[in-house]
N, C-alpha and C positions, 0 to 999 in steps of 0.2 A: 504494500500500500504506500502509495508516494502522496507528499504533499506539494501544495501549490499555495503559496504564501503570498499576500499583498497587501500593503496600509490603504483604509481611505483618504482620498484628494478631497483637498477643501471644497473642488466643487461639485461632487458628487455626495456631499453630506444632503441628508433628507429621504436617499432613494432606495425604493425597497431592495430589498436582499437581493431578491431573484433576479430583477436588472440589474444590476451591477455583478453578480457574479459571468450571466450569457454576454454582457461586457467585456470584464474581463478576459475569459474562457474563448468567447467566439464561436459561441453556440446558441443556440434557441431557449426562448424562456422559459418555455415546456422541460428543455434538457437541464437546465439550472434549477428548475423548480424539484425535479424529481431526485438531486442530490439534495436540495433543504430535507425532503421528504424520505430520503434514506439517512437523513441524518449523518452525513458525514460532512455538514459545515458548520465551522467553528467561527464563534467573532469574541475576540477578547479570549477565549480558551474555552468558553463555555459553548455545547451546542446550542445551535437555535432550527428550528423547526416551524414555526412560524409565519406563513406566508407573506404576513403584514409588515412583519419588521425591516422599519427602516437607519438604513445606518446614518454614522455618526463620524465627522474629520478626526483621521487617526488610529480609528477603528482597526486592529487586525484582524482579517479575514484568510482562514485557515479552509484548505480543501483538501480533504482527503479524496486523491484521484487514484484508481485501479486499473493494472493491465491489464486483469483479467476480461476476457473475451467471452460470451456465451457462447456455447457450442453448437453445432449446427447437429440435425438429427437425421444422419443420413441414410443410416438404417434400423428400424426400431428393432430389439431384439428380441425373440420371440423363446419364453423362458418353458411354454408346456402348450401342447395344442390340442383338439379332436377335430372330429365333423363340425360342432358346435359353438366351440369356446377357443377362445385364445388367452393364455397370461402372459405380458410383455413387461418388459421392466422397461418403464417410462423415465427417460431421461429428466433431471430439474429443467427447469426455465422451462416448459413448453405446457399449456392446459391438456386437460383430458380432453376435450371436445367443445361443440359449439363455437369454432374456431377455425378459420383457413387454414391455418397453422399449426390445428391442434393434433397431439397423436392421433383418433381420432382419424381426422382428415388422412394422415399420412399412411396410416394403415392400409385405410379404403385405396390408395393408391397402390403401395406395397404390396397387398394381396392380391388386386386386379379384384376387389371384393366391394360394392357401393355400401352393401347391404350391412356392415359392421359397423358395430353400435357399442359405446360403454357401458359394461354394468354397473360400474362405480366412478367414483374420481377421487385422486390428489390434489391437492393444494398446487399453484403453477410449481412451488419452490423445492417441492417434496418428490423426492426418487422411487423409485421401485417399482413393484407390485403390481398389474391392474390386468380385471378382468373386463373382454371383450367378448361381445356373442356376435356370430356370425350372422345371425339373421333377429330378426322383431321377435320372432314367438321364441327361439331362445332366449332374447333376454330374459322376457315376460317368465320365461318359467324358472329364471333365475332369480327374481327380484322378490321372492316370499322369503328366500335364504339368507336375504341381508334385513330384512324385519324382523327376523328372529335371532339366534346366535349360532347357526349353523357352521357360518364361517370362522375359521380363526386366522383371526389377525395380528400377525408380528410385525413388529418396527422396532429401529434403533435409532437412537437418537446419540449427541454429545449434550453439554448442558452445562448451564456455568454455575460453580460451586462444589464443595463436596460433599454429593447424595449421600444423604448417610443410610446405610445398607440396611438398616432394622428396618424401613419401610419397604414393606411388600405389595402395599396398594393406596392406591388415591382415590376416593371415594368421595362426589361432590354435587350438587345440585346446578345442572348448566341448561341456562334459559329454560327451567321450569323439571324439569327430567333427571332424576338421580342418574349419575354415570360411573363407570367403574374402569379403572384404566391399571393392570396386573403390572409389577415393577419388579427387575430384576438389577442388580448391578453388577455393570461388568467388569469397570475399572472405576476408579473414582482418586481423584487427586485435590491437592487445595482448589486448586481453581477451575477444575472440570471433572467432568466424570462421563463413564460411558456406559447407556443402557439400553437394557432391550425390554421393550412394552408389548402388553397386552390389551388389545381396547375390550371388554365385554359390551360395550356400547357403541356406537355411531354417531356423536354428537357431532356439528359442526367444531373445526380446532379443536378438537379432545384435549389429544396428546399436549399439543401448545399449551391448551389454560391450565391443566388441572396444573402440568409442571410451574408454568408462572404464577399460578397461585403458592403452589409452596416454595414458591420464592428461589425456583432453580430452570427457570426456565430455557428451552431450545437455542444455544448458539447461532446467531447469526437469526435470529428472527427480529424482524422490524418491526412487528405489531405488540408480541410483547414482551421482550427482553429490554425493551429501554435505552435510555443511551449513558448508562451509565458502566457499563463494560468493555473497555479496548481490544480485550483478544476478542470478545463477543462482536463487536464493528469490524473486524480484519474481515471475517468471513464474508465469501461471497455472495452465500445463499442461507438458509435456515440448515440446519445441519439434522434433519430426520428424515429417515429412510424407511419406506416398506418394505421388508426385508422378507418375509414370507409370506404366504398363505397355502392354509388343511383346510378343507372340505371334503364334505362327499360328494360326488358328483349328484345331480339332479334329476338325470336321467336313471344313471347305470347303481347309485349308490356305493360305489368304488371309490375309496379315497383319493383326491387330487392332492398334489403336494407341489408349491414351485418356491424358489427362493433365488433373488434376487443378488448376484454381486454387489458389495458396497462399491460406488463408484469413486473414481480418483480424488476428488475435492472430498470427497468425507474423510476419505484415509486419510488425506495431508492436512484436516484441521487433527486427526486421533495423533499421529504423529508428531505434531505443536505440541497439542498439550502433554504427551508422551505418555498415550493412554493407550493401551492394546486389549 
């Protein structure tokens, strides 16, 4: 992570953040706005996030700039397959669907298949795991098995703090729905730790709130990890993974089983914090 460092000019005092940074930069205000927004601008040392704020002559304005490049999805990998179903391990940065872009769309292309449809989603930021049905009536007769807990679902996460390992489970009330998210820890150090979860529930952000509720939230997560952790801002992306999925199939009753490679940016934040 590199910085970009500049004082305010007397005559640019008054002017919002965001202009003056696509100023600076030599980029668009949209582009400038979306760093206030990822939180990696500093004035005087402290972040600001704040769209309104305007600076001040003198003001240091601090920019945390990244080489990192999102990566292109050239070929999605395809981790278990039948007549039916597909599990693919979904690259970060790209949505599930309803999207030109989105795996999704890419698949339909990849398989020479229009008819392929999500049966679930990830977060854009979040890896791994995701099932796809080849046609409508197989989703449809896939979609009772995630209203219920037929599926199990694995994830691994890193997280800032040291999880302390007597907790086994996070047990909480989310937008109205008790939810239960099973904890396991893998490694755990002062300043991070590494775990592998269980959702029993489906809540929207599960994983993310319950962890940010007890105050150990997902590395590299912008919504709620805060800006108050530096190895937590390094990161590119939120650092959780769907690492597995058990079910029975729906048809045949036969167990499916797929698990998901940790990809390269996960390993090299576990590696930082020297977590295995």
């Amino acid at each position: 992570m590199k910085k970009q460092i500049f004082t305010v000019h007397y005559n640019d005092e008054g002017k919002r953040l965001f202009v003056l940074i696509a100023e600076q930069l030599d980029i668009s205000k949209k582009a400038a706005q979306a760093l206030i927004d990822d939180k990696k601008v500093l004035v005087n040392g402290k972040r600001v996030w704040i769209r309104k704020h305007e600076v001040h002559e003198d003001d240091r304005i601090e920019i945390l700039v990244s080489d990192f490049k999102k990566p292109e999805a050239k070929k999605i990998a395809i981790l278990w397959e039948d007549a039916d179903y597909l599990i693919v391990n979904k690259p970060a940065y790209f949505v599930t669907n309803a999207d030109d872009n989105s795996i999704e769309a890419k698949l339909r292309v990849q398989e020479k298949n229009p008819n392929i449809v999500a049966v679930h989603r990830l977060d854009k930021e979040t890896s791994g795991c995701v099932i796809f049905a080849k046609s409508a009536k197989a989703k449809e007769t896939m979609i009772p098995m995630f209203q219920g807990r037929d599926i199990m679902k694995i994830y691994r996460a890193v997280t800032i703090g040291h999880f302390p390992s007597s907790w086994k489970e996070i047990r909480t009330d989310i937008e109205g729905y008790m939810s239960t998210t099973l904890v396991k820890t893998l490694d755990s150090k002062k300043h991070a730790s590494y775990l592998e979860l269980r959702i029993e529930t489906g809540r929207t952000h599960q994983i993310r709130r319950h962890l940010a509720d007890k105050r150990y939230p997902v590395m590299g997560d912008k919504k709620y990890a805060g800006t108050g952790n530096e190895l937590s801002l390094e990161q590119p992306r939120q650092m959780l993974h769907a690492y597995r999925l058990i079910f029975p199939h729906p048809k045949t009753g036969k167990p499916v089983r797929a698990t998901a490679p940790l990809p390269g940016d996960f390993k090299a934040c576990l590696a930082q914090m020297k977590l295995r």
